[in-house]
C-alpha positions, 0 to 999 in steps of 0.5 A: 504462531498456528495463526501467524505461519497460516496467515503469512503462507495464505499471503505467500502463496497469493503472491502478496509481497509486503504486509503492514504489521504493527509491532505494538497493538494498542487496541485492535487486538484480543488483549491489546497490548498483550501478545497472544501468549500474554506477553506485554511489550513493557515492563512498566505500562505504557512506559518506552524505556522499558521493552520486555525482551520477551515480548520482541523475541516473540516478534522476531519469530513472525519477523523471521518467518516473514522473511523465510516466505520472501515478504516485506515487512512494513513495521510501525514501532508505535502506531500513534492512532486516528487523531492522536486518540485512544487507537494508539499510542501517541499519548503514552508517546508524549507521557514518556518524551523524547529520550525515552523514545529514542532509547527504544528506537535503539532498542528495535534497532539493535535487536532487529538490524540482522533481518532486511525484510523490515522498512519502518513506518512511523507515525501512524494515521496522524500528523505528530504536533510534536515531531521531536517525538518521531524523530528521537525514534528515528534518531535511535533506529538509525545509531542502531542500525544506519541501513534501516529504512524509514518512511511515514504513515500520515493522517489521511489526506495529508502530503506527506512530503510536504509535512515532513519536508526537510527531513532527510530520513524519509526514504520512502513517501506515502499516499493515504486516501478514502477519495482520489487514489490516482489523484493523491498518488500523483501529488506525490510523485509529482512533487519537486523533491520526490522519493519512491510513493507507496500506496499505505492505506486506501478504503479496506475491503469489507469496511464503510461498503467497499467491495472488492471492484473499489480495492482494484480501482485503487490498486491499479490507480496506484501504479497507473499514477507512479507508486512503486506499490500498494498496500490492501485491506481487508477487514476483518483481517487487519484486526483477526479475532479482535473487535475491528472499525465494523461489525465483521460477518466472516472469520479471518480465516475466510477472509483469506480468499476474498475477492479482493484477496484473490483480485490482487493476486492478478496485479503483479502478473499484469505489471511484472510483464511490462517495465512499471517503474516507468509509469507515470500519471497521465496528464491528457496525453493519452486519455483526453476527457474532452473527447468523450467526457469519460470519467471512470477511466485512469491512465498511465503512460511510460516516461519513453512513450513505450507503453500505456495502461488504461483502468476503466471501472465501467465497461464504457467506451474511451478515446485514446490518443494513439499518437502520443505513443513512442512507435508506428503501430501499438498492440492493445490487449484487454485485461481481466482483472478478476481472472488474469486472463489477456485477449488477443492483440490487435493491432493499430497504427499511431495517427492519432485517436482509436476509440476502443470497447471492453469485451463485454460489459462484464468480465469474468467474475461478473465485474464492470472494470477492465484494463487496456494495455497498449504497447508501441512498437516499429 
């Protein structure tokens, strides 16, 4: 519980709003799938009709004390593991079949319907052959508690609205990508029968070379494209004092203030000030490739025209498309996302494109990435 409350305050403080917890850790844990005061979630291994309340009383604590901190908790019942395999529990899954899964989405519900910081995240980086499996737990989550709100963690790179299309109990989509974020996101969002797209998993921070400048691109990409938000990874954090995916050379512990932990401390004070919900993937008419062959940028423009945000991962020069903007003249500002910090503005009229430079081809933390805010108005 030490670690647990440092952690979720360390989250707190930094202005993280969501975590992404697994309820029942089969492997990535110091004694999976014992909790760390040796409590097993089943009475009979691997076996879903047998919850050890023991164990689901320990995580309620964590649950509660997320709730007290203001964080949402993305909860996943039964994360099934990269291709079905040995990560996860897909196998006991089948082992133990649909009524009993259904007896145990039950069981969750009930016991944890009192807290509304929980959305439920089933599957689990794959695509259950077997979807009667996940739906009987949705079925027993929902006779538990009606309210509870469901989304899905698919395979990478799979359209999760598109694999489960049909099924009503999906209130929230979800983008997974090592690739494109932006583009994987806009798939989403552009979808003919479109939900609220979260950002579950893109490349994690200390994993496969990945910095913290690459957990940026993929957070602003994110929002630029339309999600309502977006979850980062760190490692070793995800996995704490158990063995992870790679070789981890810093504790957990100071983990907490890496870059890319600090760098997300920055995301919310750029979007807070400006009406997000509205953006969407920009198709061309702000940032026109053709002009200048810019590849490192990614746009989005509000719905209205009132507003436009540009990421760029290299401090090169872009042409934007001024006119596409709702208003006679537009204020741009630059963004540092290592500090938080904006220029001043400057002001320009919409008659069509402006070529706008960063302020230097570093930004404060010695990073090449910069943002453009441009705002219409008159």
């Amino acid at each position: 519980r030490d670690d647990a409350e440092q952690y979720l305050s360390d989250r707190q403080q930094r202005g993280f709003n969501p975590i992404l917890v697994s309820l029942i850790e089969h492997r990535f844990s110091t004694n999976p799938p014992a909790n760390a005061y040796g409590r097993q979630p089943f009475s009979e291994s691997g076996n879903f009709a047998t919850p050890n309340d023991a164990y689901f009383v320990d995580a309620k604590w964590v649950l509660e004390t997320a709730a007290s901190k203001g964080i949402l908790v993305l909860l996943v019942p039964a994360y099934l593991g990269a291709g079905g395999g040995g990560e996860g529990w897909y196998a006991e899954m089948a082992r133990s079949g649909a009524q009993s899964l259904k007896s145990y989405g039950a069981y969750l519900g009930n016991r944890y319907k009192d807290l509304s910081n929980i959305v439920w995240v089933l599957g689990g980086d794959y695509d259950a052959p077997d979807k009667t499996l996940i739906r009987a737990m949705v079925e027993g989550l929902t006779a538990a508690n009606p309210l509870a709100l469901k989304t899905v963690h698919s395979s990478r790179d799979t359209v999760t609205s598109d694999y489960w299309a049909g099924d009503r109990w999906l209130d929230l989509d979800t983008a997974y990508t090592y690739d494109d974020v932006y583009a994987a996101v806009a798939a989403e969002t552009g979808h003919t029968d479109p939900r609220p797209v979260l950002l579950i998993e893109s490349l994690y921070e200390g994993e496969h070379g990945t910095g913290e400048q690459l957990t940026r691109k993929s957070a602003y990409s994110a929002i630029l494209a339309g999600a309502a938000g977006q979850v980062f990874g760190n490692s070793p954090i995800w996995h704490f004092d158990a063995p992870g995916i790679q070789r981890s050379w810093i504790s957990w512990q100071a983990a907490l203030a890496s870059g890319g932990s600090r760098s997300m401390q920055y995301v919310p004070r750029l979007f807070e000030s400006l009406d997000w919900w509205r953006l969407r993937a920009d198709s061309g008419e702000i940032l026109d490739r053709r002009v200048d062959g810019n590849r490192t940028a990614v746009a989005g423009r509000a719905v209205d025209g009132s507003f436009a945000v540009v990421y760029l991962s290299t401090a090169n020069r872009v042409t934007l498309e001024l006119s596409k903007l709702n208003g006679a003249r537009v204020s741009a500002r630059w963004f540092d996302p290592t500090s938080g910090e904006f220029s001043d503005p400057e002001d320009f009229p919409t008659t069509g494109p402006q070529r706008f430079a960063p302020p230097g081809p570093l930004n404060r933390n010695g990073f090449t990435d910069w943002l453009l805010v441009l705002s219409a108005r008159g």
